[in-house]
C-alpha positions in Angstrom: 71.8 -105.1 57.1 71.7 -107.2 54.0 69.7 -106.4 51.1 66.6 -108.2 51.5 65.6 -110.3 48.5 62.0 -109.7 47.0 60.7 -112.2 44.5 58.0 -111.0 41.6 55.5 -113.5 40.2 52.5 -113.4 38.6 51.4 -111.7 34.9 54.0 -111.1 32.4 52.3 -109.0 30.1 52.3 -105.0 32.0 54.5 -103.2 33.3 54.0 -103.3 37.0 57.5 -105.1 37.9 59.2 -102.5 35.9 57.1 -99.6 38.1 58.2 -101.7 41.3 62.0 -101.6 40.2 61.6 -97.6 39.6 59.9 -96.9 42.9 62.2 -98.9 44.7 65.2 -96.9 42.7 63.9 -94.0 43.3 63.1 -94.7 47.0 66.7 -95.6 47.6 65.6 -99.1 48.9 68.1 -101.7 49.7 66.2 -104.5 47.8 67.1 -107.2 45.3 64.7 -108.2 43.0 64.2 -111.6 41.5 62.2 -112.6 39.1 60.7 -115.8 37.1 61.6 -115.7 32.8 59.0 -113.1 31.8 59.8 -113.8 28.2 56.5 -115.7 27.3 57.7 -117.9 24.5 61.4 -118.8 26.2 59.1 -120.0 29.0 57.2 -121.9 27.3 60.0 -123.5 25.2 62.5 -123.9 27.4 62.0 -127.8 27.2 62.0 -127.9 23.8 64.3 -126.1 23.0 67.0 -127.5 25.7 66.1 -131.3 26.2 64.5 -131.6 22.3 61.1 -131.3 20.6 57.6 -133.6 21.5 55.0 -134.3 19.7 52.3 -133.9 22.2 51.7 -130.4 24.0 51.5 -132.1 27.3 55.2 -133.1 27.5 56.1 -130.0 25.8 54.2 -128.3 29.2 55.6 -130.7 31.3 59.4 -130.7 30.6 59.2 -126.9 30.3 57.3 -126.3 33.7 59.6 -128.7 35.4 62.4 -126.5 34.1 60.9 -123.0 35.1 60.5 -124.5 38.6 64.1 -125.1 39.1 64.3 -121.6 38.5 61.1 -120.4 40.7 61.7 -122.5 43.5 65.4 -121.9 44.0 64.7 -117.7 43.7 61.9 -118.3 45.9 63.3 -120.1 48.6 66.2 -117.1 48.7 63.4 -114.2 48.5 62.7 -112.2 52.0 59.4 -111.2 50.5 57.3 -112.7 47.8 54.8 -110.4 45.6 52.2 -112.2 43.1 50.2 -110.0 40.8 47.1 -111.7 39.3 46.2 -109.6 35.8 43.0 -109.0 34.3 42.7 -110.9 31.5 44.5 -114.5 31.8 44.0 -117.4 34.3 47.3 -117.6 35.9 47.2 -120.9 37.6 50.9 -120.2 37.8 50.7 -117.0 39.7 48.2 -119.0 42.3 50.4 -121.6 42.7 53.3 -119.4 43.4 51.5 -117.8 46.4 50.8 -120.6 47.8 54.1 -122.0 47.4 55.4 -118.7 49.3 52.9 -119.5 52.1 53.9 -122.6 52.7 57.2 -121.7 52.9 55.9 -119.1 55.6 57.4 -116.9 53.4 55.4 -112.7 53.7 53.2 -112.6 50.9 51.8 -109.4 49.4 49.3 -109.8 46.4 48.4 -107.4 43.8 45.3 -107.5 41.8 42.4 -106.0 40.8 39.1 -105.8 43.3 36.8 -106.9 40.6 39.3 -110.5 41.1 38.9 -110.2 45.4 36.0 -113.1 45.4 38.2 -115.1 43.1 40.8 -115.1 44.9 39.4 -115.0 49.0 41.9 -118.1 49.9 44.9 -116.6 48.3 44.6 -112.8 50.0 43.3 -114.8 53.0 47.4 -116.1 53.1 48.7 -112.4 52.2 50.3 -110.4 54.2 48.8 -107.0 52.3 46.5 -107.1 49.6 47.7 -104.0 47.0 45.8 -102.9 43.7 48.6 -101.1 42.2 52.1 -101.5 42.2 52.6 -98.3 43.5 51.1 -99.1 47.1 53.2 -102.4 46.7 56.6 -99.4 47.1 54.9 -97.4 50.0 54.5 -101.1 51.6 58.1 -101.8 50.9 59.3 -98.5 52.1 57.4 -98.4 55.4 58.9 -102.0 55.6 62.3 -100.9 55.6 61.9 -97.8 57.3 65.2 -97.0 59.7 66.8 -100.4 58.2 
């Protein structure tokens, strides 16, 4: 069997797609992982600094998001499995929008987030496949997945 392809969105500021990668390493899992830019500012610059400066912060946004999305789409439309982690501390609009991109591409969604964020975010773990709180239980879903593959 091919490696099946497992997309990571959501927060950019922790570590939990780094604790992913390790548990899957050190699982032995036959899994590709693919990922949006997590660099913050070469996200949010990428218009700018590609296609040229603007002067007003909604173009800036706009050229930049239109950019990512060739990027987020394409990796998402290859991914097996999509897994969106909503952090603590920002709104990521982007990380909501992503899972319900993978839904409607009927792609299996798992979520990762905190519980105090479960009311928040009823319609978006109503779409998942498994709800996780740690990236941790994200690998034990992955391996039980791939059990005897």
């Amino acid at each position: 069997m091919h490696a099946l392809k497992v997309y990571l969105s959501g927060e950019i500021h922790t570590d939990w797609r780094e604790k992913i990668e390790q548990g899957i390493r050190d699982a032995g899992l036959n899994l590709t992982l693919l990922t949006p830019i997590t660099n913050h500012a070469a996200s949010d610059d990428c218009g700018d600094v590609i296609l040229g400066a603007e002067d007003k912060s909604f173009w800036k946004d706009h050229k930049a998001s239109k950019i990512n999305a060739i990027r987020t789409r394409t990796l998402m439309q290859k991914a097996d499995i999509v897994i969106v982690r909503f952090g603590e501390k920002y709104k990521q609009w982007n990380a909501a929008f992503d899972a319900g991109y993978a839904a409607a591409l009927n792609k299996p969604l798992i979520v990762i987030h905190h519980p105090d964020l479960t009311h928040a975010l009823k319609e978006v773990d109503a779409a998942a496949l498994a709800v996780a709180e740690a990236p941790e239980q994200v690998v034990e879903i992955l391996k039980y997945v791939m059990q005897d593959v």
